[in-house]
C-alpha positions in Angstrom: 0.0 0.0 0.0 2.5 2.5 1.3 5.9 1.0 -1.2 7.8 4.3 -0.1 7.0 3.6 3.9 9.8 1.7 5.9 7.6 -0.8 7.3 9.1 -2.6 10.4 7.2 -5.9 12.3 8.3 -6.8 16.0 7.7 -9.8 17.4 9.5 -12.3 20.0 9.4 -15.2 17.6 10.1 -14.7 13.8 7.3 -13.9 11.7 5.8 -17.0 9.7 5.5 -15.7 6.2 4.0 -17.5 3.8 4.7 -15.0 0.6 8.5 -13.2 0.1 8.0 -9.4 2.0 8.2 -6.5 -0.1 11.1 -4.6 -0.1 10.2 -1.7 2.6 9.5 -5.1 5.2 11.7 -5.8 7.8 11.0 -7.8 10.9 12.6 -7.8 14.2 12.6 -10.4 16.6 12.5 -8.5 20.3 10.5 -8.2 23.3 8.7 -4.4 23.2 8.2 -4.9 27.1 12.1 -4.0 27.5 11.0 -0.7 26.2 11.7 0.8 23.0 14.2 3.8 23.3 16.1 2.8 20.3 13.5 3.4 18.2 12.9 7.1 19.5 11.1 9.6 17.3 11.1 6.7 14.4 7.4 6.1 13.1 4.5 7.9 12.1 2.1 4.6 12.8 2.6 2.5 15.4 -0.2 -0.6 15.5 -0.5 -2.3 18.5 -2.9 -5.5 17.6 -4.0 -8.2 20.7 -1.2 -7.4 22.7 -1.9 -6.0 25.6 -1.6 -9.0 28.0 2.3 -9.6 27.0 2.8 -6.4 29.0 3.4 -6.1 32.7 2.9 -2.6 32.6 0.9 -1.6 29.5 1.0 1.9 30.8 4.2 2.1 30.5 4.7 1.2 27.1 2.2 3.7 26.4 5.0 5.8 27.1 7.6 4.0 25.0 4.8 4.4 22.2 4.7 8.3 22.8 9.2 8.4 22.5 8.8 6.5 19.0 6.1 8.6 17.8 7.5 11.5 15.9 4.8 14.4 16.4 1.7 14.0 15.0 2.0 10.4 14.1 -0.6 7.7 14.9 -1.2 5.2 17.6 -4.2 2.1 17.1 -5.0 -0.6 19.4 -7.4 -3.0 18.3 -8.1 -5.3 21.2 -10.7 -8.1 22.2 -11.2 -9.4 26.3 -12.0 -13.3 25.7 -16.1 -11.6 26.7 -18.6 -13.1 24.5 -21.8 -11.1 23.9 -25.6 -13.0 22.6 -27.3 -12.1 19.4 -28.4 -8.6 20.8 -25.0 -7.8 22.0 -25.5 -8.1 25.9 -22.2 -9.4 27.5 -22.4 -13.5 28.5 -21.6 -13.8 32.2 -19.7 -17.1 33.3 -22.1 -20.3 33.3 -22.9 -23.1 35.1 -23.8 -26.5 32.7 -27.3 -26.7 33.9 -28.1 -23.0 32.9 -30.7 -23.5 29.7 -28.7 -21.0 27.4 -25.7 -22.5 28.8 -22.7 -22.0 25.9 -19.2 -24.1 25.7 -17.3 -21.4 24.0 -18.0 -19.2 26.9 -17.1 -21.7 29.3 -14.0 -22.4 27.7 -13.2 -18.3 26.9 -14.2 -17.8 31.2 -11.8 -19.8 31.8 -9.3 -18.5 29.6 -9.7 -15.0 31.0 -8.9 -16.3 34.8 -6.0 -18.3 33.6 -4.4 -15.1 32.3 -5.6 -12.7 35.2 -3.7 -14.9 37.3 -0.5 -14.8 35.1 -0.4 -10.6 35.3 -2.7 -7.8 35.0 -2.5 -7.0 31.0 -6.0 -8.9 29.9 -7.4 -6.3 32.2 -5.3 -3.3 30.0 -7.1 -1.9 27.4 -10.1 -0.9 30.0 -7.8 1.2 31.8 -6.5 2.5 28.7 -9.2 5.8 28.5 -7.8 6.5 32.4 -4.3 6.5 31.5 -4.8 8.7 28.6 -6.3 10.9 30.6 -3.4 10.7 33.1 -1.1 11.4 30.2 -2.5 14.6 29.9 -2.9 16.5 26.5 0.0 14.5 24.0 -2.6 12.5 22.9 -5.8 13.1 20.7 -8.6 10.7 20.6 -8.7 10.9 16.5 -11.1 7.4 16.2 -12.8 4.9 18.3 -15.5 1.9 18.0 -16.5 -1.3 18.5 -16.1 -4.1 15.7 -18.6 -7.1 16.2 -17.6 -9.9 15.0 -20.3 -12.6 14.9 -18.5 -16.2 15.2 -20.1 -17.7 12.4 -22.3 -17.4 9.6 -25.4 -17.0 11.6 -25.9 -12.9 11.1 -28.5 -12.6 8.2 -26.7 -10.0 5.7 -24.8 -9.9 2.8 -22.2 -11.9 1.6 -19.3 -10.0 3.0 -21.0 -10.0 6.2 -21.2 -14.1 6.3 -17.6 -14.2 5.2 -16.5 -12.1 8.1 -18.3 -14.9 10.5 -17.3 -17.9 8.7 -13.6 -16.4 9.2 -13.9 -15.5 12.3 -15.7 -18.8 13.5 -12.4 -20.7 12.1 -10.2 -18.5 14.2 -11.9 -19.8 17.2 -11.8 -23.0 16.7 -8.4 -22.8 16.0 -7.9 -20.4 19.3 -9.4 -22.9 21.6 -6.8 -25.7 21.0 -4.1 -22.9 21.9 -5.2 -22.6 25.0 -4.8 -26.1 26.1 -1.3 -25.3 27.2 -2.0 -22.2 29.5 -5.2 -23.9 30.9 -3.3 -27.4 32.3 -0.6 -25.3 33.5 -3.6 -23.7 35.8 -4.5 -26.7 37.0 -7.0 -28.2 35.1 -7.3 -31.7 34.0 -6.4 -33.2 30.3 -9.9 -34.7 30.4 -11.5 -31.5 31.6 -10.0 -29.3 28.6 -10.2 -31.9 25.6 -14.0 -32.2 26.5 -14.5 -28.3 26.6 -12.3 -28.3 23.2 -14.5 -31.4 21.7 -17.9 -29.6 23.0 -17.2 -26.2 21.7 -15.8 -27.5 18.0 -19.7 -29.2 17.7 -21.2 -26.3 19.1 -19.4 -24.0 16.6 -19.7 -26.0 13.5 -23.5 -26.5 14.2 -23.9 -22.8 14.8 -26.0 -23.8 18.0 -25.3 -20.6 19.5 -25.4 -17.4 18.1 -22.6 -15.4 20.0 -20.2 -11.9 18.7 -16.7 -11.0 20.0 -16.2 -7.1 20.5 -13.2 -6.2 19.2 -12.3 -2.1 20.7 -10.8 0.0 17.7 -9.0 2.9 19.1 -6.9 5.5 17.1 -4.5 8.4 18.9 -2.3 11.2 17.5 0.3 12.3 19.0 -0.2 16.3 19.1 2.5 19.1 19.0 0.8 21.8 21.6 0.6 24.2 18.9 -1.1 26.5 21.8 1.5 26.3 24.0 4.4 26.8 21.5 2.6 30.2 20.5 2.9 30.8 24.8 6.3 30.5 24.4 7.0 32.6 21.4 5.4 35.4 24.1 7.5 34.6 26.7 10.5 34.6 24.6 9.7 38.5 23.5 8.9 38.9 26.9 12.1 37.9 28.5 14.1 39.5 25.5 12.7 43.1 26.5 13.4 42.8 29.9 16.9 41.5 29.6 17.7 44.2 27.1 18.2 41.0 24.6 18.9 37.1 23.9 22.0 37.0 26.3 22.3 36.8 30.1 25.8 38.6 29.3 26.1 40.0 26.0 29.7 40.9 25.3 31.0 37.2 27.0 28.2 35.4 24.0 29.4 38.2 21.2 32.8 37.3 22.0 32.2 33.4 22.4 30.2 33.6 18.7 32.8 35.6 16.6 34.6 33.0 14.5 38.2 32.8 15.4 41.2 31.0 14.1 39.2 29.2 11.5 36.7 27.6 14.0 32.8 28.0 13.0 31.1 29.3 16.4 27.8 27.0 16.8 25.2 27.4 19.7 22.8 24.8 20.8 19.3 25.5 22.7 18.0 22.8 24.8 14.7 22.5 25.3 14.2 25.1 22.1 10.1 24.8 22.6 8.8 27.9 19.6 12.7 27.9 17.9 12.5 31.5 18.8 16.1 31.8 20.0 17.6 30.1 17.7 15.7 31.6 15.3 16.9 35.1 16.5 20.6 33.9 17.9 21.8 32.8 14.0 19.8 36.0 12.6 22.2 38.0 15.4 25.5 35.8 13.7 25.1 34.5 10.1 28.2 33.0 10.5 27.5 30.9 13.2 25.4 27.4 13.2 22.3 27.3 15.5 20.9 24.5 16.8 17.5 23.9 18.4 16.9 20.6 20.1 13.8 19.1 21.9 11.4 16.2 22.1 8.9 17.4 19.2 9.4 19.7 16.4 9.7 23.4 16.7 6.1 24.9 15.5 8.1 27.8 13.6 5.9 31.0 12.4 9.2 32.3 10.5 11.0 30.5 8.1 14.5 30.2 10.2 17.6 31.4 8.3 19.9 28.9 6.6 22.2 28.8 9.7 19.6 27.6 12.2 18.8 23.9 12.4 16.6 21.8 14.8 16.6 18.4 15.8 14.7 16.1 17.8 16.3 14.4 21.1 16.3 13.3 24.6 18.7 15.9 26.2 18.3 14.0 29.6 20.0 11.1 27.6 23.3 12.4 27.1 24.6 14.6 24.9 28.1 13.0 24.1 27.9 13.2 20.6 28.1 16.9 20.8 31.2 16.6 22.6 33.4 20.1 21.7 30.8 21.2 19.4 29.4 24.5 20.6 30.4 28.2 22.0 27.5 28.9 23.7 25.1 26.8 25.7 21.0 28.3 26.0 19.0 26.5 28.8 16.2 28.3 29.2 13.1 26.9 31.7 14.3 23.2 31.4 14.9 21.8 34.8 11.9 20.4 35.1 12.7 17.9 32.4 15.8 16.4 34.0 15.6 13.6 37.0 19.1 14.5 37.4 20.4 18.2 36.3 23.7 17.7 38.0 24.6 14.7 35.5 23.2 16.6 33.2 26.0 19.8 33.9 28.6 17.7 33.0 27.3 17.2 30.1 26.9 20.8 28.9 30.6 21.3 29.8 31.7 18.7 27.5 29.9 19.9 24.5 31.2 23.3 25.3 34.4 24.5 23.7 37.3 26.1 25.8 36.0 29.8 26.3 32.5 28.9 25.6 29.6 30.3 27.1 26.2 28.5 29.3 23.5 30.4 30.1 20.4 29.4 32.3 17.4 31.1 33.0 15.2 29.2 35.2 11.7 30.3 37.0 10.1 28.7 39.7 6.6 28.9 40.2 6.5 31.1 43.1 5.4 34.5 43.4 6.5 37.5 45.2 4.8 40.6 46.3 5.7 44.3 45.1 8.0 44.3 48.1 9.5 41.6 46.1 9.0 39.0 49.2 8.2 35.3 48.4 4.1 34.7 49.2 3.6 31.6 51.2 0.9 28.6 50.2 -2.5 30.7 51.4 -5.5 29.4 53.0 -9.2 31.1 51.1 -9.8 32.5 54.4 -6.3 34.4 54.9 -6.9 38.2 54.3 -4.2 38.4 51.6 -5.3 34.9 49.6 -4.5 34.7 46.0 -5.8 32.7 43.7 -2.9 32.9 41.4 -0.5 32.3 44.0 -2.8 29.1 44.8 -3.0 27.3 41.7 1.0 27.8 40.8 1.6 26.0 44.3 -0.6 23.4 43.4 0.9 23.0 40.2 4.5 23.0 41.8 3.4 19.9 44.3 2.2 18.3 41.3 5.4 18.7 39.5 7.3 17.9 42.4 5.4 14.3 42.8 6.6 13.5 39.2 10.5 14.2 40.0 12.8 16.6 41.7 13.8 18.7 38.3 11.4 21.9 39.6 13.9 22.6 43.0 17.2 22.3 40.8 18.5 25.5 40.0 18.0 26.4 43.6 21.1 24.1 44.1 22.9 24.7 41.0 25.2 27.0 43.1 26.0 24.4 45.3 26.7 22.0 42.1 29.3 24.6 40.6 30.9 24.5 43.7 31.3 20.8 43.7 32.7 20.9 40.0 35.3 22.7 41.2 37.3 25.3 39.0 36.0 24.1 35.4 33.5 26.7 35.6 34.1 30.6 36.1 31.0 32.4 36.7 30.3 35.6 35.5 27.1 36.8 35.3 24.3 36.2 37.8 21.0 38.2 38.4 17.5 38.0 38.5 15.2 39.5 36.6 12.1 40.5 38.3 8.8 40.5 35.7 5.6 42.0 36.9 2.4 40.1 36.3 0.5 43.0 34.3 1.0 46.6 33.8 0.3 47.4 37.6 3.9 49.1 38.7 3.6 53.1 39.0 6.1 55.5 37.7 7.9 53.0 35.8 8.2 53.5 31.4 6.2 52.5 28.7 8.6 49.4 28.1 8.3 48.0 31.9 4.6 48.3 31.5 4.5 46.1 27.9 6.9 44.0 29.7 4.1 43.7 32.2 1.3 43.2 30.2 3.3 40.4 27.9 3.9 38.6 31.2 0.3 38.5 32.4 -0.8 37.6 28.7 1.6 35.0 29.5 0.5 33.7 32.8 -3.0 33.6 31.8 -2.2 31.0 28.9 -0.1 29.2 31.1 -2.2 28.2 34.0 -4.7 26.7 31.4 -2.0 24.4 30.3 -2.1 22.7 34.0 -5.1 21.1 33.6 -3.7 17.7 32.4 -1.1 17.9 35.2 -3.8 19.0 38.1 -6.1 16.4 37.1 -3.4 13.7 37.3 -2.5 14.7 40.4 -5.9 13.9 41.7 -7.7 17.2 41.8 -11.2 17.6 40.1 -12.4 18.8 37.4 -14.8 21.6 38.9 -12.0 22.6 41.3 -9.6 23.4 38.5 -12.0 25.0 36.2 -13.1 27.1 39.4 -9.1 27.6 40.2 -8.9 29.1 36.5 -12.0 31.0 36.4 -11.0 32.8 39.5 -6.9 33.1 38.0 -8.5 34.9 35.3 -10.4 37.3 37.1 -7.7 38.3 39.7 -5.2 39.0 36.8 -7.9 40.7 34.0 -8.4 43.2 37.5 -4.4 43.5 38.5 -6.5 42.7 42.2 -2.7 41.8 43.4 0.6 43.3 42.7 2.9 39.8 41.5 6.2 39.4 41.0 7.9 36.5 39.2 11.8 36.3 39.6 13.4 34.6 36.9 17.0 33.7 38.0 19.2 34.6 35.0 23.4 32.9 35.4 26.0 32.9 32.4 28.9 30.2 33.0 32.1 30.3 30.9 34.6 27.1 30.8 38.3 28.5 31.0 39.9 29.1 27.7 42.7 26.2 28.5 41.1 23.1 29.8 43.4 21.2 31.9 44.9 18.0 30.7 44.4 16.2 33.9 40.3 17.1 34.2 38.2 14.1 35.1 34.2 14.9 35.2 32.1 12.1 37.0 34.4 9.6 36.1 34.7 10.6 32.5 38.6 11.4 31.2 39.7 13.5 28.6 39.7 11.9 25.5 37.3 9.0 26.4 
């Protein structure tokens, strides 16, 4: 169908084809339920057919679906449950033999079902699929689902494709049943016990003496770029630019860092590039100079980028060793959160950093201050100073916090300089306090856009919490209430915020020494 597709088939046992693959076929023998990082960012279509009990932990191969996904690709399950439903599609509970609509295959399929509930949890998967989705917040999109009933046999009165479809499927029963002879002895039943059921079901099915469906649930998911939120970035990158006077924590160290020198192309790298603003602006700034963005999905561009800027798609958390030496400067801008461990993840931005190269960070951290520029508490509704604002960002930092530390560590990135000892020299550290809204008196036209950018800002943001509030376990009426009430304070300027964005510029030493070791990592490894 799809001749210029790579088409790939994974399987624990190799495939038994009966006709030579085309071309674009490969299959892989290897078990999915060691996960499937290798394959990251990879396919457009992953299907996933009847496979959800070979997982331990189907949720987290959802997961391992989402890393092999490029953006906007498609993910479809089609999965049955071993449930057989009557003629009028009602489900068939379990049976005794004296019942008068008593039914072998549904003995036999019971039976099945307990056999593999007590060998793990994934026959039970697929139902909690809609929950985990939900729990995954907004990277997926529910693009298609339904139910496929499949009568088991030719008993449906229709047309011709129709009784096709049941004589088909009734052979792939009977031919079902006698693989589950294995799994049900090694529950415990007897030889005797499971030849009879197979014997009484193959008469049952061939006679068509009942008339029973399998439901088989369709389900199609694209993975969505957050279009939305890319757009909230774009504004917070202007934002940020006009109240740092520009791109660069230090200017004249990145100007200096960028100009080409002794025949050496300058390059930057942004991690965690989000929009591609900065690099987008950063190789307009130096022509000369190759820009790289890099992040999980695709930058949502609204410019076409200049010939010098590039973007790729990567796990930064993962290592970044094949950069090693390759860059001058060094943009990390609002990515701890994505990092279980930020202090691994130092040493790695000091060895993709040339001698007299340049890192940057500028971090926030989803606490507010007053005008007096004093950090507000968590509030109770009944304090006289509550803010709404100030209570939903606290919520949404415990959240954060619950899914890893990344949200407290540039609070101890001083301490982690400190502990690298003298491969860093730091050179520029401040903090850039940004009003929420146009609310400061006496202050110029600029710091009143910057303001009003910021609560523009803020009021986009808090919507995208949702998924992460309602995986944490709060409802759905308190969040909408939360954001209702967000909006409201912040449309009025009812309370004079702050938010401090900690702004640091690092600069490796123009000589490295010879004899520097870096978490157990030597020069020239």
């Amino acid at each position: 169908m799809f001749p210029e597709v790579d088409v790939v088939g994974l399987d624990l046992a190799p495939a038994y084809v009966t006709t030579l693959p085309p071309p674009n076929a490969r299959l892989e023998c290897d078990d999915a339920s060691l996960g499937l990082t290798h394959y990251r960012n990879s396919f457009d279509l992953v299907n996933a057919r009847a496979c959800c009990t070979g997982f331990e932990n189907y949720r987290g191969f959802l997961d391992d679906i989402l890393q092999v996904l490029r953006p906007g690709g498609i993910y479809q399950m089609v999965e049955g449950n071993l449930r057989l439903y009557d003629e009028n599609r009602q489900m068939i509970p379990s049976q005794q033999e004296n019942d008068p609509n008593f039914s072998w295959t549904v003995k036999i399929c019971h039976a099945t079902h307990e056999a593999m509930v007590a060998r793990g949890k994934g026959i039970h998967a697929y139902e909690q699929v809609p929950g985990w989705l939900k729990e995954m917040g907004s990277v997926w999109e529910e693009v298609g689902v339904k139910d496929l009933w499949v009568p088991i046999g030719p008993w449906e009165k229709g047309d011709e494709k129709q009784r096709t479809i049941g004589e088909m499927s009734r052979q792939n029963v009977l031919h079902l049943v006698n693989a589950f002879r294995p799994l049900l002895l090694s529950y415990g039943y007897f030889e005797e016990t499971v030849d009879k059921w197979i014997l009484k079901v193959n008469e049952e099915l061939r006679e068509l003496k009942q008339r029973l469906y399998l439901r088989m649930s369709l389900e199609r998911l694209e993975h969505i770029v957050d279009v939305a939120e890319h757009g909230r970035l774009d504004l917070q990158h202007e934002m940020l630019k006009l109240a740092m006077d520009g791109i660069f924590v230090n200017a004249d160290a990145a100007n200096r860092a960028l100009t080409a020198k002794g025949g050496e192309s300058p390059a930057a790298l942004d991690v965690g590039t989000g929009s591609g603003s900065w690099v987008v602006d950063c190789a307009r700034m130096y022509p000369e100079a190759e820009v790289v963005g890099l992040d999980l999905a695709p930058a949502n561009l609204t410019t076409e980028p200049p010939p010098n800027a590039r973007f790729e798609c990567d796990d930064a958390s993962l290592g970044l060793t094949h950069y090693r030496n390759c860059f001058n400067v060094v943009n990390l801008r609002a990515v701890c959160t994505g990092f279980e461990n930020y202090r691994r993840f130092l040493d790695d931005v000091l060895l993709v950093l040339r001698p007299g190269g340049v890192c940057q960070m500028l971090e926030g951290s989803l606490r507010f201050y007053d005008e007096n520029r004093r950090k507000i508490p968590p509030q109770q509704e009944n304090d006289p100073n509550f803010c709404w604002t100030v209570k939903m960002y606290h919520a949404t930092r415990e959240a954060i916090r619950a899914r890893g530390p990344g949200i407290d560590s540039y609070d101890q990135v001083p301490g982690w300089l400190k502990e690298m000892g003298s491969v860093w020299e730091e050179f520029g550290l401040k903090d850039v306090w940004v009003p929420i809204g146009p609310w400061e008196k006496g202050v110029d036209r600029k710091q009143r856009t910057i303001g009003e950018m910021n609560r523009q800002n803020v009021l986009r943001l808090v919507n995208s919490f949702r998924p992460l509030l309602l995986s944490y376990g709060y409802f759905d009426e308190t969040i909408d209430k939360w954001i209702s009430k967000v909006n409201e304070e912040l449309r009025g300027l009812k309370r004079p915020l702050y938010v401090r964005v900690g702004a640091s510029a690092l600069k490796v030493p123009g000589i490295l020494s010879s004899s520097l070791h870096i978490s157990g990592i030597a020069p020239g490894q």
